[in-house]
Structure formats: structure tokens, C-alpha cells
C-alpha positions as CSV (number, residue, x, y, z in Angstrom):
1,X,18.6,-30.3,-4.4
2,X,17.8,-32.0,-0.9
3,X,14.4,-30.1,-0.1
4,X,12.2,-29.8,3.1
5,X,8.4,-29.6,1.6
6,X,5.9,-28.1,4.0
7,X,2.1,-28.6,2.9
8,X,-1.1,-30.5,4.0
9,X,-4.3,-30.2,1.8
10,X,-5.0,-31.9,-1.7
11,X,-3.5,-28.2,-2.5
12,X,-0.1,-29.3,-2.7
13,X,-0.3,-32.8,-3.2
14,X,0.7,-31.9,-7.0
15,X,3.7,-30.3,-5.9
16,X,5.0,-33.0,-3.7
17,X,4.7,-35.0,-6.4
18,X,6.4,-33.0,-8.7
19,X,9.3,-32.3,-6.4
20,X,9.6,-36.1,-5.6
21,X,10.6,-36.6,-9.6
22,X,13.0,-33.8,-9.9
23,X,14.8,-33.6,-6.4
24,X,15.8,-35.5,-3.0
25,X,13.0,-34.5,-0.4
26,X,14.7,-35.1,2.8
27,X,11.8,-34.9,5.1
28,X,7.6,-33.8,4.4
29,X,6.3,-31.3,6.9
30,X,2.4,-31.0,7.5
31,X,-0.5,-30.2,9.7
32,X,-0.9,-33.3,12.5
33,X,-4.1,-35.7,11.7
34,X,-7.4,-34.2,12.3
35,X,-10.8,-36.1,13.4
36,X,-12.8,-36.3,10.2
37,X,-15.2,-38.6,9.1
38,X,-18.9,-40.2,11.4
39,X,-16.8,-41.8,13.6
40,X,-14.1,-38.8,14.1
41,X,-11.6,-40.8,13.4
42,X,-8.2,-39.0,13.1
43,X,-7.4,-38.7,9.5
44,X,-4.0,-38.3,8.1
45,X,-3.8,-34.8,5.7
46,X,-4.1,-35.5,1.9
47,X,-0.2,-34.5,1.9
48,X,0.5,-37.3,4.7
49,X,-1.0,-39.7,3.4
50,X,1.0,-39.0,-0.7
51,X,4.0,-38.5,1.0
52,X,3.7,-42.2,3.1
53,X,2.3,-43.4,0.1
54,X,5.8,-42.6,-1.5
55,X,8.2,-43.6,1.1
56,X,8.9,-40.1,2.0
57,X,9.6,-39.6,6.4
58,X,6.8,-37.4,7.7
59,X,6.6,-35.1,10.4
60,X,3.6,-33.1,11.9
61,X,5.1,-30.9,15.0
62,X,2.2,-28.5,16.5
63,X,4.3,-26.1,16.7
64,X,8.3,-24.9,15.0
65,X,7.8,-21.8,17.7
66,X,10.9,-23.7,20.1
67,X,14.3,-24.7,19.9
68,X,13.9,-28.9,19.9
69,X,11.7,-27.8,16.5
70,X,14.3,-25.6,15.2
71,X,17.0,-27.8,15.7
72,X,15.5,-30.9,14.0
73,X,14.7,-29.2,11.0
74,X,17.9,-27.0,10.8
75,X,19.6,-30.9,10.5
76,X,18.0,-32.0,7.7
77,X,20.7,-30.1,5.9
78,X,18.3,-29.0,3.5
79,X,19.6,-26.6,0.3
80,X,15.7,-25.2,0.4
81,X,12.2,-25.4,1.8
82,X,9.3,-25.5,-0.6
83,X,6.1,-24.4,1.5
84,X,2.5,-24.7,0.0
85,X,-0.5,-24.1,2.4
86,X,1.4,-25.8,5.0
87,X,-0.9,-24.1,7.9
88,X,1.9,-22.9,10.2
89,X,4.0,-19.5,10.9
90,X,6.9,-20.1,10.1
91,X,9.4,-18.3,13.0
92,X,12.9,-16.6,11.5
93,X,15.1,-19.1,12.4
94,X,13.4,-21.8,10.4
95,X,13.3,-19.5,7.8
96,X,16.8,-19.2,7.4
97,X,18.1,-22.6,8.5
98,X,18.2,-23.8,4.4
99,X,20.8,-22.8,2.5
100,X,18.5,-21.0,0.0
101,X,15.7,-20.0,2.6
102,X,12.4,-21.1,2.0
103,X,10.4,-20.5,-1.3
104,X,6.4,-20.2,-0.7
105,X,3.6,-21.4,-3.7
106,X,0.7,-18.9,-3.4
107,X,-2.0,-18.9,-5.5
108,X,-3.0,-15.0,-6.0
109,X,-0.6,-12.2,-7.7
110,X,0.8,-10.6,-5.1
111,X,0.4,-8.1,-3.5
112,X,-4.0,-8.6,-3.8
113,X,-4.6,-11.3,-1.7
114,X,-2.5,-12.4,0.9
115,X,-3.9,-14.7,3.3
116,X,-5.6,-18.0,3.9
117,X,-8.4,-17.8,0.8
118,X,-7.3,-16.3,-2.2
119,X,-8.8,-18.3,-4.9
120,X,-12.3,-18.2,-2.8
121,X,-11.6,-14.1,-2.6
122,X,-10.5,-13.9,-6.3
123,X,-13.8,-15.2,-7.6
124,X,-15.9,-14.0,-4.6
125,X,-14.6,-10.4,-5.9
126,X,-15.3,-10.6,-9.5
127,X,-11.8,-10.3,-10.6
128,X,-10.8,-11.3,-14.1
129,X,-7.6,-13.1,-13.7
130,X,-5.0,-14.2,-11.0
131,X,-2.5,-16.8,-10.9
132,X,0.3,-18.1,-9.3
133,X,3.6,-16.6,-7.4
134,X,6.6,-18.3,-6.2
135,X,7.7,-16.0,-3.3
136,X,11.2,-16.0,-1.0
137,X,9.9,-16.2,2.5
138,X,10.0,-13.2,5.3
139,X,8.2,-13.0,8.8
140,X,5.3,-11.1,7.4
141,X,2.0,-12.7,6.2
142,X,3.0,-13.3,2.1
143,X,5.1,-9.7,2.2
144,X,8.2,-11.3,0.2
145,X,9.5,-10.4,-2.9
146,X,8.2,-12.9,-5.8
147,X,10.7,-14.8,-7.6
148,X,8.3,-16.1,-10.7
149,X,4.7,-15.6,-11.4
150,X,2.1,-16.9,-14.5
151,X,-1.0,-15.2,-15.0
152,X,-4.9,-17.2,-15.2
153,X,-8.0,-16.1,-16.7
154,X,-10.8,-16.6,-14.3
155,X,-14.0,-18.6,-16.0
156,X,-17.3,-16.6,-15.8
157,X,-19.0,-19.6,-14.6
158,X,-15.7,-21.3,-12.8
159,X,-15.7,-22.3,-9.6
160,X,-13.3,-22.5,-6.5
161,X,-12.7,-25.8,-7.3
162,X,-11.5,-25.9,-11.0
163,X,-9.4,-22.6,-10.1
164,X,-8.1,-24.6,-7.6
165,X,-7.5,-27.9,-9.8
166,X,-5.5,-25.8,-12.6
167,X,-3.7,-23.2,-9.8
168,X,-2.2,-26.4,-8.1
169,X,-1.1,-28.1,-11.1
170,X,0.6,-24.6,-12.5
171,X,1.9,-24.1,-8.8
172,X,3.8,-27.3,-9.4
173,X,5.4,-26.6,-12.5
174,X,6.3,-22.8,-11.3
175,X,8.3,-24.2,-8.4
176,X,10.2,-27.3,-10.7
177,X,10.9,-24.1,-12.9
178,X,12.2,-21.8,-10.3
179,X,14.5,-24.1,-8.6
180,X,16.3,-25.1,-12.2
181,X,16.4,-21.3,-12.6
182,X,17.9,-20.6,-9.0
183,X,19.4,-17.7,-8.2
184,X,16.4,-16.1,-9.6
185,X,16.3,-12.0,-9.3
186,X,13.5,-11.0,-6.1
187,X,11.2,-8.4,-7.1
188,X,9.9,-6.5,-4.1
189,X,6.1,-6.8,-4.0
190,X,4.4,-3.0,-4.6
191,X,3.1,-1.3,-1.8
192,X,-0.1,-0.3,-3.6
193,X,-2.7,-2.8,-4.3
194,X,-2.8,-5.1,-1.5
195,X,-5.8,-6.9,-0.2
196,X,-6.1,-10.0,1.9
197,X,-8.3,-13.2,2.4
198,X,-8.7,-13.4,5.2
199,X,-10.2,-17.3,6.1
200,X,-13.7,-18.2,5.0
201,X,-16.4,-17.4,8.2
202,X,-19.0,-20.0,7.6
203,X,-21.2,-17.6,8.7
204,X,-21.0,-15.8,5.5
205,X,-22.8,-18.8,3.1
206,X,-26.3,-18.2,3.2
207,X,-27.1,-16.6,0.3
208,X,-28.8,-13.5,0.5
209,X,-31.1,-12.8,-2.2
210,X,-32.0,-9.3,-1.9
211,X,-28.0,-8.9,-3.3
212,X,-27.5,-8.2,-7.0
213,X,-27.8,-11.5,-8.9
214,X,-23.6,-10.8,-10.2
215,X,-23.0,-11.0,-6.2
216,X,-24.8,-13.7,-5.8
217,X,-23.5,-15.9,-8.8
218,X,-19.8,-14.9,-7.3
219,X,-20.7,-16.3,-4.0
220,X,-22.0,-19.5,-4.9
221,X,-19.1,-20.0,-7.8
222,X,-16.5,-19.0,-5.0
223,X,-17.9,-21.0,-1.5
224,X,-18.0,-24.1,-3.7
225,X,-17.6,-27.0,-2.7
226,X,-16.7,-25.2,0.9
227,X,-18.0,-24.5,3.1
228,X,-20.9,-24.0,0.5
229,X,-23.4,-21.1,-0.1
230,X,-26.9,-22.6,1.0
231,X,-30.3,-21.5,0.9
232,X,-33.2,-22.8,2.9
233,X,-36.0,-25.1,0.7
234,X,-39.4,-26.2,2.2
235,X,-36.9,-26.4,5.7
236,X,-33.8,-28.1,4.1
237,X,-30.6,-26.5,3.9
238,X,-29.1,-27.1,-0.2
239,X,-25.7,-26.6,-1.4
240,X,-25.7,-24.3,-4.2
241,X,-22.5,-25.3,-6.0
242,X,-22.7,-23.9,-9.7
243,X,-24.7,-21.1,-11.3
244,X,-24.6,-18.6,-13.6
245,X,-26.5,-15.4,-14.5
246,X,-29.7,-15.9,-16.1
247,X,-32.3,-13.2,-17.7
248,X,-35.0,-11.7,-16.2
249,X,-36.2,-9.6,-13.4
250,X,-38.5,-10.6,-10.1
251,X,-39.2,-10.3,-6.0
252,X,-36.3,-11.2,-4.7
253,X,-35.9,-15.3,-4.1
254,X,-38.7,-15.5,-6.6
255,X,-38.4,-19.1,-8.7
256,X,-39.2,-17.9,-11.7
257,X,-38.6,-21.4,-13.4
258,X,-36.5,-24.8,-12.9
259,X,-34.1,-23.4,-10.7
260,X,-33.5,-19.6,-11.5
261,X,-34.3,-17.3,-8.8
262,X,-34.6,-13.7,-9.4
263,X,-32.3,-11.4,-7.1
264,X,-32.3,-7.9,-6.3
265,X,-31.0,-7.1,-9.6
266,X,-31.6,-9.6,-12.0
267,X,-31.5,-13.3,-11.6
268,X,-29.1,-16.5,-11.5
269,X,-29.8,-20.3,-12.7
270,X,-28.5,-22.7,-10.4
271,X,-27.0,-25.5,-12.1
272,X,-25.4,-27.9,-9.2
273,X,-26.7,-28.0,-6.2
274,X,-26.2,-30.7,-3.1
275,X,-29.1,-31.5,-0.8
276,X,-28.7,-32.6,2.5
277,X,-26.9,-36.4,3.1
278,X,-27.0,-36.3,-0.9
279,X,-24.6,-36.4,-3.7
280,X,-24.1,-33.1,-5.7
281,X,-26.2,-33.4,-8.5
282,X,-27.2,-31.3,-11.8
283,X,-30.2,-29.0,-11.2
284,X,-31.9,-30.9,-13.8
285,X,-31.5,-33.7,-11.4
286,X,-32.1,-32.7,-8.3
287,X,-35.7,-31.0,-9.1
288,X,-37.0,-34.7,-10.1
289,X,-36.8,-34.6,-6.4
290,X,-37.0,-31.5,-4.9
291,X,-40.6,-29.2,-5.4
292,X,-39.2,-25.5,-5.0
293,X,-41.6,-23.0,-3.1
294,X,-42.7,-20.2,-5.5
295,X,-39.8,-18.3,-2.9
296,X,-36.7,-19.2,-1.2
């Protein structure tokens, strides 16, 4: 098939990849470079700089909301556009300029969350599984009917990021699957059920430790590694990137020993934390360096 891909983080880098084996990609749409970096440098996306990497024309348009957009990507002649985080709305004519539409990889089972986060949400919620769906496109935020879709059981101690790492490699083989499978039968999503993830505030990373030590845990498990949950020590803002619920019961923000602090309902051991201009390290580690006050 000759395929338009639309993504830009290390999200669907796995996909591009996988597409580029199996099909012609006639042209690689993603978000334009962004200043990253001490100097602020612009930085090409992760997608940008794979899909340059394989010889693959790029474009990065700042908006497909007018008609030079539309008309540029309607002649790529595409038989279907495979879209995976990609970052922009995608207006109705775009949507139906491939012959076969375009097919989005999102990594929740739809209905519960729609949106910009769901792998943070998934874990921040407690949920037991999710998983990925391969979903025909429509105007509305993720409303289309599903296509194909694989269930995951969520780690008790996993965090964003290794839901992330096995989400995008099963994301990639979904879509390889679904387009050897085309026309696939579209299941309408149910009306019950739905939630959304809305995009993570920053605001919402200090831990709070008067909150139940299982809220807590979820938290930490589910900002890492961004933004980060944090908590202050001796005036230093650490990264709390891994933890787990621990036994035992005391004030809340208590260190009741190495790094497990009691909550306001039991009690989590940090296990990877990041302090600041440092390497994440163990907590094991990290203490060899860092005296914790008797509360955070």
C-alpha cells in the first residue's frame, strides 16, 4: 500500500519502522522542530529524525486547517493514512482524501480514555489492564469505530514508561496486522464507559502525602519519567520515579526507613528516584548521598 504516516514522539517511531518493511510510505507527517536542549536549540521530533534517517520525505506543516495543506497531501495519492500521536486535528477533508481514510494507533480500549494521556491516566487510575485499538478516523476526539484491539495487563509496580515501551511495539504489530486484514468490519465504540485524559498539568506532580499510600504509588508509577512526581528534600526538588506499597502505618511524609514514607493510609518504598542535575538512580543509591529529614 502507498501510506501517509503522521506521528512525532519516540511513540511511534516503532510503527514507522514497521510500516517502512511492509509498505511504500509516500511522505512522513509530524510536529515542526521544537527548541530543546541548554542551548534551545530546535530539535527535530524522534519521528523526524527515524524517518530522515531512512530516506523517507518529511513534512512538518503547523497547520492542515487550509486548502494549500489539503491539497498537497490529497496528491500523495495515498491508499491510507496511519496516524499515531501525530499532535494535530485532523480537518474532514484530510480525513477523507486516502482511499481508505485514515486509521489511528491509540493506546487505551476505547471508549475509557480518549485524549492526549492514556497510558499516564490508565495507571494514574489503578486500572488493571488496557491495551491497544486501531480506530477508522472521524472529526471527534478518538469517537471512531475500532477496527482491531489486543488487551495488556497493567504491572503493579509498572510504570508509564514500560507500558509505553510494550504499547508501542504491540501498536506496531496491530496496524501491520490490520492493513493485511483490510476491509476489516468497524465496531462502533459504546456510548457507556467513556473517560478522557485529558493532557498532564505539571501542576499536578507534587506528591501529596496526606493521600492514601495506593494513590500515591499510582501517581509516582504514572508521572514517570514525565513530567515527574516530586517531593521537596532538605530544599531540593527529587524525581520519584518507581515505588511500590510498602507495610506499615505513620504521620503522614514520615521516613520510616531507607526511603519508605508513610501516607495517609499506609506507606510506599521509593525505589528510583532522580535528584536535581542527576541521573536517575536506585534508592539504594541515591541515599549514599542524600540524608532524608525524619519528614518530607
Amino acid at each position: 500500500m502507498k501510506i501517509v504516516f503522521m506521528g512525532t514522539p519516540e511513540f511511534s517511531v516503532p510503527v514507522l519502522d514497521a510500516l517502512h518493511l511492509h509498505h511504500e510510505i509516500v511522505a512522513v507527517y509530524c510536529q515542526p522542530p521544537r527548541p530543546a536542549g541548554r542551548g534551545k536549540a530546535d530539535r527535530p521530533s524522534p519521528v523526524q529524525a527515524r524517518a530522515e534517517a531512512l530516506g523517507l520525505p518529511v513534512r512538518h506543516p503547523v497547520s492542515l486547517r487550509n486548502a494549500e495543506a489539503v491539497a498537497e497531501f490529497a496528491a500523495l495519492g495515498a491508499d491510507v493514512a496511519v496516524v499515531v500521536a501525530y499532535g494535530l486535528i485532523l480537518p474532514q477533508a484530510v480525513l477523507d482524501a486516502p482511499r481508505l481514510g485514515c486509521l489511528n494507533i491509540h493506546a487505551s480500549l476505547l471508549p475509557r480514555w480518549r485524549g492526549a494521556a492514556p497510558i499516564h491516566l490508565a495507571i494514574m487510575a489503578g486500572d488493571h489492564e488496557t491495551g491497544v485499538c486501531i480506530m477508522q478516523m472521524e472529526a471527534g476526539l478518538d469517537t471512531g469505530p475500532v477496527l482491531l484491539r489486543e488487551t495488556v495487563t497493567i504491572g503493579a509496580e509498572e510504570t508509564t514508561a514500560d507500558l509505553h515501551d510494550r504499547l508501542c511495539i504491540l501498536g506496531a504489530r496491530l496496524i501491520i496486522e490490520a492493513l493485511q486484514r483490510l476491509p476489516l468490519p468497524a465496531v462502533p465504540q459504546p456510548t457507556e464507559g467513556v473517560t478522557y485524559a485529558a493532557k498532564i498539568d505539571k501542576a499536578e506532580a507534587r506528591v501529596d502525602w496526606t493521600r492514601p499510600a495506593v494513590e500515591v504509588d499510582r501517581l509516582i508509577r504514572g508521572l514517570s519519567p514525565f513530567p515527574g512526581a516530586w517531593t521537596q528534600v532538605n530544599g531540593e526538588r527529587v524525581k520519584l520515579l518507581r515505588s511500590r506499597l510498602a507495610e506499615g502505618q505513620g504521620a503522614p511524609g514520615q521516613v520510616m526507613h531507607g526511603f519508605t514514607v508513610a501516607c495517609g493510609d499506609g506507606a510506599v518504598e521509593i525505589t528510583e528516584a532522580q535528584r536535581e542535575g542527576k541521573r536517575p538512580m536506585p534508592a539504594t543509591e541515591i541515599l549514599r548521598g542524600l540524608i532524608l529529614p525524619e519528614t518530607l
